[in-house]
C-alpha positions in Angstrom: -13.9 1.7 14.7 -10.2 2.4 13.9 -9.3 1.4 10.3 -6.1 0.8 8.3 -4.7 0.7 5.1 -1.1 0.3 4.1 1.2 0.9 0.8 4.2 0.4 -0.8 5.0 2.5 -3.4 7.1 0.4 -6.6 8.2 2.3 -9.2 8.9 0.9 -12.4 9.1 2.4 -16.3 5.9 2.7 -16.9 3.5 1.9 -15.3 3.6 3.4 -11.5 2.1 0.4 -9.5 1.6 0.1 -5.9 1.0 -2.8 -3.9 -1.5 -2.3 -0.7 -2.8 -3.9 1.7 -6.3 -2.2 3.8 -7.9 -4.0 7.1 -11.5 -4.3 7.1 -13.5 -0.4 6.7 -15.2 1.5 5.3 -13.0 4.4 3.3 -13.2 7.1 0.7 -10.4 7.7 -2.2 -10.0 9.9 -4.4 -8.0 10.0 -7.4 -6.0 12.1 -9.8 -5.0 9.7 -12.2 -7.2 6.9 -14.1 -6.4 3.9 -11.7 -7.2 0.0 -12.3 -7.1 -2.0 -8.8 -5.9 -5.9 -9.2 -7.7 -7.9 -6.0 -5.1 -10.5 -5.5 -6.7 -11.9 -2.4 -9.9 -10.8 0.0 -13.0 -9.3 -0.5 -14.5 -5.8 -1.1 -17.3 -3.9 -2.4 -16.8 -0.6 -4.4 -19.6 2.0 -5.3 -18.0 4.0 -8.1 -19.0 8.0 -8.9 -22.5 8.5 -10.0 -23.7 4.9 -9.3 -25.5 4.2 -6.5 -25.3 0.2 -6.5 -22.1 -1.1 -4.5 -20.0 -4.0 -7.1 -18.6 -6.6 -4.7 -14.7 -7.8 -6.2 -12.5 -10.8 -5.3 -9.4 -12.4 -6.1 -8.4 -11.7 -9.8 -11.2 -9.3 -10.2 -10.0 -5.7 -11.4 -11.8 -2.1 -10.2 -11.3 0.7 -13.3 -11.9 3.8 -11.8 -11.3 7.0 -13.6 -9.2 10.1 -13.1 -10.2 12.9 -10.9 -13.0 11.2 -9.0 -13.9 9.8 -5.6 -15.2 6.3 -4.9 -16.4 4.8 -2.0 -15.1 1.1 -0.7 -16.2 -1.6 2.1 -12.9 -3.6 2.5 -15.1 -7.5 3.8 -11.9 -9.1 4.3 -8.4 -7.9 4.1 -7.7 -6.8 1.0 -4.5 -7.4 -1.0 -4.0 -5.0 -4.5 -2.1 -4.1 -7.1 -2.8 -0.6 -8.3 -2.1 0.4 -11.6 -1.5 4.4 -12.7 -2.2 5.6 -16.2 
């Protein structure tokens, strides 16, 4: 299965934002900075370091996931996002 995400990085003052778009997989991130993900349209499901149950998100549902971590996500339906940096 060949997957695919794709970013634009938009920088403004403060704070960093990108706006993404991944095709349906399944993908590991990791992050260095405290991150809050902004579903703006599809569907995923997000299991989060430490927790074993996967969260399913939509449209104007937000993912907090903190600095220096890993989480796992199952993108359901192309997934439009904002990212937010902190």
């Amino acid at each position: 299965m060949h997957s695919m995400s794709v970013a634009h990085h938009l920088n403004f003052y403060l704070p960093r934002r990108l706006l993404g778009v991944i095709f349906p997989a399944s993908l590991t991130f990791s992050t260095q900075a405290a991150e809050q993900i902004d579903v703006t349209a599809g569907r995923c499901r997000v299991r989060n370091p430490g927790e074993e149950q996967w969260r399913e998100y939509g449209p104007g549902e937000s993912i907090a996931v903190p600095a220096n971590t890993s989480f796992d996500i199952e993108v359901i339906e192309t997934l439009d996002y904002v990212c937010h940096y902190f």
